[in-house]
C-alpha positions, 0 to 999 in steps of 0.5 A: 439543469440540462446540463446535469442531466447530460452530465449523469447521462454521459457518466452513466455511459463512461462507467458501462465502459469500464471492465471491472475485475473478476473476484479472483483478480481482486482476490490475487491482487489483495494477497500480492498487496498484503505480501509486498506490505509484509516484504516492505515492512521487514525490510523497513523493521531490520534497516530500523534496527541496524541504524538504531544499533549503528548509533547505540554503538557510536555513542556508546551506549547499552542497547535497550534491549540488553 
């Protein structure tokens, strides 16, 4: 039992140590996380599109949006 306390104290004093971000870090963090999500998936969405027309024109076949 001595040793969970110890454990808890020794957490409790770790945690002191840390520094934690202002509300205006987190915030610019949060929008450059959802801008690079954005980027990433437009670039994702148009190599997406180029493979799917790039085998719709080797095989041959209409494109399904047409």
């Amino acid at each position: 039992m001595a040793n969970v306390m110890r454990f808890f104290r020794e957490v409790k004093q770790e945690g002191q140590k840390v520094t934690w971000p202002t509300r205006r870090e987190v915030t610019i963090t949060t929008i450059v996380v959802f801008i690079m999500i954005f980027i990433v998936s437009m670039i994702l969405l148009f190599a997406d599109w180029t493979i799917a027309n790039a085998i719709e024109f080797i095989l041959g076949r209409p494109q399904a949006g047409s």
